[in-house]
C-alpha positions as a Markdown table, in Angstrom:
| # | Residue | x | y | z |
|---|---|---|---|---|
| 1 | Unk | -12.1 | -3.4 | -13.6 |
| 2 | Unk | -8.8 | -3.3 | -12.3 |
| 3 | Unk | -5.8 | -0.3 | -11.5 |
| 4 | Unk | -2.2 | -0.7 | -10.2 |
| 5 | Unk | -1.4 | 2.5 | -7.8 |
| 6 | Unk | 1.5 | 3.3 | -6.4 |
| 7 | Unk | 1.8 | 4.0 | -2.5 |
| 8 | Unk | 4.8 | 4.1 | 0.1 |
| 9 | Unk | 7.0 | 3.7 | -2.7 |
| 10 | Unk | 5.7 | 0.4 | -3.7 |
| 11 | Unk | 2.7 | -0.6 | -6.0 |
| 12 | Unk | -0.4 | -2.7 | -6.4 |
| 13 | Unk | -3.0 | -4.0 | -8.0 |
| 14 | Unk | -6.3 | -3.5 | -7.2 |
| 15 | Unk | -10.1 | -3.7 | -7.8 |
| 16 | Unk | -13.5 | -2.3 | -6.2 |
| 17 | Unk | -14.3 | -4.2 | -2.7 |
| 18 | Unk | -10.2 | -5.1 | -2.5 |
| 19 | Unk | -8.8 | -4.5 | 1.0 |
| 20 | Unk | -5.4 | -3.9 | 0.8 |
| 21 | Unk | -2.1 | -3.1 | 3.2 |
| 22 | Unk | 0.0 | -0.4 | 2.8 |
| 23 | Unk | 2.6 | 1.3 | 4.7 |
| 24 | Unk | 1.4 | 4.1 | 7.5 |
| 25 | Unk | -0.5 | 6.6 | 6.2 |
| 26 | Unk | -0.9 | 9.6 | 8.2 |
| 27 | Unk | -4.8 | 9.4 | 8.2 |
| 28 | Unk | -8.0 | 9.0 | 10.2 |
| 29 | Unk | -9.6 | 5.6 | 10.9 |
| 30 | Unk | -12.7 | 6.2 | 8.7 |
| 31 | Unk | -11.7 | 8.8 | 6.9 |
| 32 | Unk | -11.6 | 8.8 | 2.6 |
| 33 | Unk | -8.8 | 9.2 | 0.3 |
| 34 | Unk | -8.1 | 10.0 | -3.5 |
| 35 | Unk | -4.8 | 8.4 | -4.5 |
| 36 | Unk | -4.1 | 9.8 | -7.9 |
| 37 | Unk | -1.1 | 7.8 | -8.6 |
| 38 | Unk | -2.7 | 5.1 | -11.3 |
| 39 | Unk | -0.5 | 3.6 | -13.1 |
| 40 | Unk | -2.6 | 1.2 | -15.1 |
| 41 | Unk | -6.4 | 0.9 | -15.9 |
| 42 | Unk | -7.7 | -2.1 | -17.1 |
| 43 | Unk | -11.4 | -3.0 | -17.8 |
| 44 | Unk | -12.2 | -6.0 | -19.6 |
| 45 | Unk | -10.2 | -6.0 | -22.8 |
| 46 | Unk | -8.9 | -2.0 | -22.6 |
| 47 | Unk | -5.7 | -1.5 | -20.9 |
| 48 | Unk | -4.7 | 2.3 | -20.4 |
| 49 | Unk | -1.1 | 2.9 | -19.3 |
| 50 | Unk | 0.0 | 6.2 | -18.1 |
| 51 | Unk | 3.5 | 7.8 | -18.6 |
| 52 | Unk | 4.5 | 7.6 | -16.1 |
| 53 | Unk | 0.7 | 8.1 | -14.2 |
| 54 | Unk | -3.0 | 8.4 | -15.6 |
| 55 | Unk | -4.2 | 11.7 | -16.0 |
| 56 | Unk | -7.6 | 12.1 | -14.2 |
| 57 | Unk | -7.5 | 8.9 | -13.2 |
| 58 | Unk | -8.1 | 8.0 | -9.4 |
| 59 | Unk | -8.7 | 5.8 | -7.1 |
| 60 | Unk | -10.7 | 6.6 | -3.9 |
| 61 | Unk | -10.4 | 4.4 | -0.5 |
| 62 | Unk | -11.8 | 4.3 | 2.8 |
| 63 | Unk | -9.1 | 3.7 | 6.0 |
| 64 | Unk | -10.3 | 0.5 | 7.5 |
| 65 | Unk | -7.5 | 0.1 | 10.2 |
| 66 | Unk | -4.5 | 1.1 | 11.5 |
| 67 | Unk | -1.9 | -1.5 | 13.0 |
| 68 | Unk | 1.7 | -3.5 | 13.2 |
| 69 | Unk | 2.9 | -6.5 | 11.2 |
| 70 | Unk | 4.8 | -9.6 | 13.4 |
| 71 | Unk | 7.7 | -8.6 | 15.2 |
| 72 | Unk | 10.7 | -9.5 | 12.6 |
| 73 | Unk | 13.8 | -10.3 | 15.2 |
| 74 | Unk | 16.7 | -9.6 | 14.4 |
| 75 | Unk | 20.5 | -10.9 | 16.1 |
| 76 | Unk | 23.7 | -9.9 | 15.1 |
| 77 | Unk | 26.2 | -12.4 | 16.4 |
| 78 | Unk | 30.3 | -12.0 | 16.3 |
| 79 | Unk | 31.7 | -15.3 | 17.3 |
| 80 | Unk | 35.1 | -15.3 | 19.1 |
| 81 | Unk | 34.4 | -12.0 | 20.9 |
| 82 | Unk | 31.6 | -11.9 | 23.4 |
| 83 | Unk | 28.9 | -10.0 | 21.0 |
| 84 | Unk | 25.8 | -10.8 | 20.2 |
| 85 | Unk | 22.9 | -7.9 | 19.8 |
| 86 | Unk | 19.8 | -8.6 | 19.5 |
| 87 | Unk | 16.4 | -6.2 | 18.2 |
| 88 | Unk | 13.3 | -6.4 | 17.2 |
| 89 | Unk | 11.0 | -4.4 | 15.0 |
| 90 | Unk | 7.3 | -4.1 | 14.0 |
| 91 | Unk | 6.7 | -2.1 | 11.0 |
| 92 | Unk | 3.4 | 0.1 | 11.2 |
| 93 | Unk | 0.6 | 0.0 | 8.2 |
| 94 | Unk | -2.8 | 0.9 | 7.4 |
| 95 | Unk | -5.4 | -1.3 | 6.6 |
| 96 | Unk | -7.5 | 0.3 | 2.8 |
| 97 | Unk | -10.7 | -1.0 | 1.6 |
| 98 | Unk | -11.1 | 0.4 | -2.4 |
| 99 | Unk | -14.2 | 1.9 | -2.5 |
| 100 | Unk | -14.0 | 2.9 | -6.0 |
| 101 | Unk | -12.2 | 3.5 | -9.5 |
| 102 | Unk | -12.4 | 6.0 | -11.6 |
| 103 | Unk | -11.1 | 7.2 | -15.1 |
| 104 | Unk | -11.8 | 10.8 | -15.0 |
C-alpha cells in the first residue's frame, strides 16, 4: 500500500516504513503527525483518487530529524564593471519516517 501526500507545497509518494524529506515543519523531534492531505491511495490493484484530497484518509508520521541540505552557492557576476556578489544558502527540512496509512 502506497499514498501520494502533499506537503510544503510539493508532493510524494509514499509507503509504511518510507523515510522521507520535506521542507521545515514546525514540529518536535519525536513528536507524531496526521497529514490529511492524501491525494491518492493505492493498495494492490485499488487505486482511490480524491478530488482534489481523500476524505478520511490519512497518513500519520513520526519526526525523525531536523536539519540543512548542502550549501547551494550562488555568484552574480557583471563583467566590465567591478561587480561580482556572491551568497550562499542552506535550506532547512525535516527528516519523516511513515508510520502508518490509513483509509478512514
Amino acid at each position: 500500500m502506497y499514498a501520494i501526500i502533499e506537503t510544503g507545497g510539493k508532493q510524494y509518494r509514499v509507503a509504511e516504513g518510507d523515510l522521507v524529506t520535506v521542507e521545515k515543519l514546525d514540529v518536535d523531534q519525536g513528536a507524531t503527525l496526521d497529514m490529511p492531505r492524501v491525494l491518492m491511495l493505492a493498495d494492490g490493484d485499488s487505486v482511490q483518487l480524491g478530488k482534489p484530497y481523500l476524505d478520511g484518509a490519512k497518513v500519520t508520521a513520526e519526526v525523525a530529524a531536523h536539519g540543512k541540505h548542502d550549501k547551494v552557492r550562488i555568484i552574480k557576476f557583471k563583467r566590465r564593471k567591478h561587480h561580482m556578489k556572491r551568497q550562499g544558502h542552506r535550506q532547512p527540512f525535516t527528516q519523516l519516517k511513515i508510520t502508518a496509512i490509513s483509509n478512514g
